[in-house]
N, C-alpha and C positions, 0 to 999 in steps of 0.2 A: 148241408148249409153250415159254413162258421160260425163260429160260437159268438162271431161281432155280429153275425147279421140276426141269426136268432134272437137276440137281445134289443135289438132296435127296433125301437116303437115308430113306426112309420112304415113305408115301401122298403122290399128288397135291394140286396146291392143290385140286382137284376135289372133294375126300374132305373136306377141312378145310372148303369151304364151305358144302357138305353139311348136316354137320354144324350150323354156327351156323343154317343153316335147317329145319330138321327135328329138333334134337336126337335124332337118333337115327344108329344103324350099324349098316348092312343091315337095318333093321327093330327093332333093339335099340335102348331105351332104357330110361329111370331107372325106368321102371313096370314094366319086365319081370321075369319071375320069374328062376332059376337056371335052371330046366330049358327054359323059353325062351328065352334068351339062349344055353344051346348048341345047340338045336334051329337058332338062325339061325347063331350062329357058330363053330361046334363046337367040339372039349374041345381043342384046343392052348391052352391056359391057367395059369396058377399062382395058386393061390388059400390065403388063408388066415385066419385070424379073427384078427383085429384088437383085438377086446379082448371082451366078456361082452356076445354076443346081437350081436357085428356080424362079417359073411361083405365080405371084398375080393380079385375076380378080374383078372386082369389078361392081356390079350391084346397084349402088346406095349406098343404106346403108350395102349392104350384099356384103362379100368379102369369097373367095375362094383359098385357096392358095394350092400348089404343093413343092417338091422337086423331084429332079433325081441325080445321082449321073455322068449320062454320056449323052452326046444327043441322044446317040442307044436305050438306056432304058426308060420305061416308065415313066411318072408322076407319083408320087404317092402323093397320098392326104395328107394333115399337119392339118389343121384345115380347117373350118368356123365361119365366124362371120360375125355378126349384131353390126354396130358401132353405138349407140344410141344416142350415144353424137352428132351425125349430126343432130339430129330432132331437128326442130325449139321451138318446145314446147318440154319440156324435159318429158320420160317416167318417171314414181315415180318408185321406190322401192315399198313402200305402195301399191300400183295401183298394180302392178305385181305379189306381196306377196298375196294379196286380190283375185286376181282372178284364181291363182295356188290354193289357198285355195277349193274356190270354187267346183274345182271339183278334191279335195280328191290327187292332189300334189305338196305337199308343197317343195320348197327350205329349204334348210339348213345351217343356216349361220357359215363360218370358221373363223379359226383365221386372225384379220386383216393384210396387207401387210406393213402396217409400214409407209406408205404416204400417209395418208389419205384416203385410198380408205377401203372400207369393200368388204367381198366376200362372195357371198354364192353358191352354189353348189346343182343340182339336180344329184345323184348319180348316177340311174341307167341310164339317156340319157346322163353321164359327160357333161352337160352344166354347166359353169361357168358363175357368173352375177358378174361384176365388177361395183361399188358404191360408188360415190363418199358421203364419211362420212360427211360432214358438209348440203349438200343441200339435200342428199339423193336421187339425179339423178343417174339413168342406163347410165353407160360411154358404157358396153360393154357388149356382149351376144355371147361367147366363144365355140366353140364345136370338138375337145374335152378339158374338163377345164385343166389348165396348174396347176392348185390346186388341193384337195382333201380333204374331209370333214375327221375326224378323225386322227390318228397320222401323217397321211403321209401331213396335212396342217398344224399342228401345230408348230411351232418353237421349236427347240430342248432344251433343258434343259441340253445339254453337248457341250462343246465348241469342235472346230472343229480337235485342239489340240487331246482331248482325246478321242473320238471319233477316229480316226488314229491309234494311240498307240493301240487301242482294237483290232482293226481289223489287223495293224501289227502285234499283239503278237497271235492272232488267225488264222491267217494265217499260220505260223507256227508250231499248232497242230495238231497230228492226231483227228480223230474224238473221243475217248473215251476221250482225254487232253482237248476236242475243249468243252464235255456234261461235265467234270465235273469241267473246267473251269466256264458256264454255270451256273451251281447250283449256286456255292459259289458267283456270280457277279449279278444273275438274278434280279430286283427289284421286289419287293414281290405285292404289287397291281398291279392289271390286265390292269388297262390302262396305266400307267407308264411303267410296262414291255414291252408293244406295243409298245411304241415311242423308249424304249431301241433296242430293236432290228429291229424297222423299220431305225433305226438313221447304226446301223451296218450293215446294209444290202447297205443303201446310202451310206457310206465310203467303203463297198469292192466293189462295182459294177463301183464305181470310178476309180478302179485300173485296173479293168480284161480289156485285153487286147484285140484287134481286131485279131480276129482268135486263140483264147487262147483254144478253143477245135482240135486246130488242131493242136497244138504244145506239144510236149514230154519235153518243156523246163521245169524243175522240179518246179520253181519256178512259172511262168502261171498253170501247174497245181494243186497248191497247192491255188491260188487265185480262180480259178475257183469251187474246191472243198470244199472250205469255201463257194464260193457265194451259192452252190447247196445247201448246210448245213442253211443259214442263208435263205435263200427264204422259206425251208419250215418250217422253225423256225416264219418267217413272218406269213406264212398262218395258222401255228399252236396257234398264236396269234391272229387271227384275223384281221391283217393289210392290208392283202391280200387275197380275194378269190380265188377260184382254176382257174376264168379267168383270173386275175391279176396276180397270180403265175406263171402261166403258158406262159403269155402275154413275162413277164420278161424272163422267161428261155429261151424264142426264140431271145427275142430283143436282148440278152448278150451272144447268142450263144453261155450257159452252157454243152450244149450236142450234138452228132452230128446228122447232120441232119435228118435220119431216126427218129434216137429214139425222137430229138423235134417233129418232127409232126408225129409221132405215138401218144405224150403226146398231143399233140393240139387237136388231132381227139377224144381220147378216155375223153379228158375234155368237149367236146359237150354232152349236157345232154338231145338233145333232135336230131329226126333221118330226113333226109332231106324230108322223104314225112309226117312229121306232124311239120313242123316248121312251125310258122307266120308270113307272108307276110305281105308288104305292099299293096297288092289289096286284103289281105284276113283277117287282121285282124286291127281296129281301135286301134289310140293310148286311152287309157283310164285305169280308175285305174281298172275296172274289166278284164280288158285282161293282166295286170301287169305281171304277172309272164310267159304267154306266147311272151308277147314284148320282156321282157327281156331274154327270152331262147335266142330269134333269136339274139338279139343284141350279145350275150357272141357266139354264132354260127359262125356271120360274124366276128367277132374281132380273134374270134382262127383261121377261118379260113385264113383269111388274112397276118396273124403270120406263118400259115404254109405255104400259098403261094410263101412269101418271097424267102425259103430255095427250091422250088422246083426244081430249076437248079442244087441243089445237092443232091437231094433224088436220091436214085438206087432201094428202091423197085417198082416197078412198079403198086401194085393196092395200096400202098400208095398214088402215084402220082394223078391216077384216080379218087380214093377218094375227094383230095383235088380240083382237077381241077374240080370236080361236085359241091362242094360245092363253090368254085369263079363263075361256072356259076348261080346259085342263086342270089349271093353277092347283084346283085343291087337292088332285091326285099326283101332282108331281113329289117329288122327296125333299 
């Protein structure tokens, strides 16, 4: 054991690394319910509600929070986190980078927030590690990260001015005015064009309206049909993978609900009797690509869960309700 960890009053680094690779504690994370989260970690806790329709528990340094929209409806998960900044001896950055190294996953640092903190980001468990930049202590251990490594963490290079103008004057086109607008505006390097149109995807997603797939208002659908246009312009970029894209079409309610979680189901890349469990597969860099099958699994599926009180096909339904009884054993 180092001589930093030995001295730290709290959890091992062991427990912190954990963490950035699993985003989870003891099996707890941001998907779990209230009543699973004490099932794994029991009721020594302090819990309170936070403001209308939001529940925050707190186990010491690890907190759990919720939203609902009504007291009938369930909780749903928002995050987890690990507050680090409560440890009496502070975790290093160094320490942490060090021993993610170790065994093969590394963090990756984004662009900084602007107050001194620095952030880096393990992508595929979306843990986020908040840094304070001058002493280089662990303030925060995020899941899932409120940042993201690449265009979608970097700060824009267009003011928020014209950025609007874009997506107003493209809202307006059909789709052949909307590609050969497109051309003549696209930035010709490939990561510069990422931030272009990950930046217009954030200005029209701002505008679409709540229930904008279910109105014939000409105007909502003209917002909406830009958004569908510029999400697979995102993924066609690379800003966005097909769980990301897909994650978003459900969140902005782009499509109606069949056809989103029809897209939810057929973006699962792997089938429910060879997915990876948490009793059946270790987190670790050789099981990597199957971790993350399950992780992009439970996330679509949870995306379609959402919408199931408005689906009408019925083995649609079935479908997704097999894959939420999973949900808790996935990674």
């Amino acid at each position: 054991m180092s001589e930093p960890e030995s001295r730290r009053a709290g959890p091992g680094l062991e427990f912190f690394t954990g963490f950035v690779v699993s985003g989870t504690v003891g099996g707890a994370d941001a998907t779990s319910t209230p009543g699973e989260v004490t099932a794994i970690l029991g009721d020594g806790f302090v819990e309170s509600l936070t403001g209308p329709g939001q529940l925050l528990r707190c186990y010491d340094l690890v907190e759990f929070a919720w939203q609902r929209d009504a007291p009938v409806e369930p909780w749903l998960g928002l995050y987890a986190t690990v507050q680090t900044h409560r440890l009496e001896v502070p975790l290093l950055i160094g320490d942490l980078t060090a021993s993610l190294g170790r065994i093969g996953l590394p963090l990756v640092e984004v662009a900084p927030d602007g107050t001194g903190c620095r952030r880096f980001v393990r992508a595929d468990s979306r843990v986020g590690v908040l840094v304070d930049e001058e002493s280089g202590e662990v303030l925060q251990l995020t899941a899932p990260a409120w940042f993201a490594p690449g265009p979608r963490g970097e700060p824009s290079p267009w003011s928020r001015e014209a950025v609007r103008d874009r997506v107003r004057h493209l809202i307006g086109l059909g789709e052949p005015e909307r590609e050969a607008w497109a051309r003549r505006r696209q930035p010709e390097a490939a990561d510069e064009a990422a931030r272009w149109w990950w930046s217009l995807w954030v200005g029209c997603r701002q505008r679409i309206p709540i229930g904008a797939v279910r109105s014939h208002d000409p105007d909502r659908v003209a917002v909406r049909e830009a958004g569908l246009w510029l999400l697979g312009k995102c993924e066609a970029a690379g800003v966005l993978d097909r769980t990301d894209a897909v994650s978003e079409l459900a969140r902005y309610e782009l499509l109606e609900p069949d056809a989103t979680v029809r897209a939810c189901l057929d973006a699962i890349a792997v089938s429910r009797a060879d997915v990876a469990t948490r009793d059946s597969t270790p987190y670790n860099r050789e099981n990597l690509e199957a971790v993350n099958l399950s992780r992009a699994a439970k996330r679509l599926s949870i995306a379609a869960g959402a919408l199931l009180p408005r689906v009408r096909d019925r083995a649609l339904r079935a479908e997704v309700e097999a894959w939420l009884k999973l949900r808790p054993r996935l990674m």
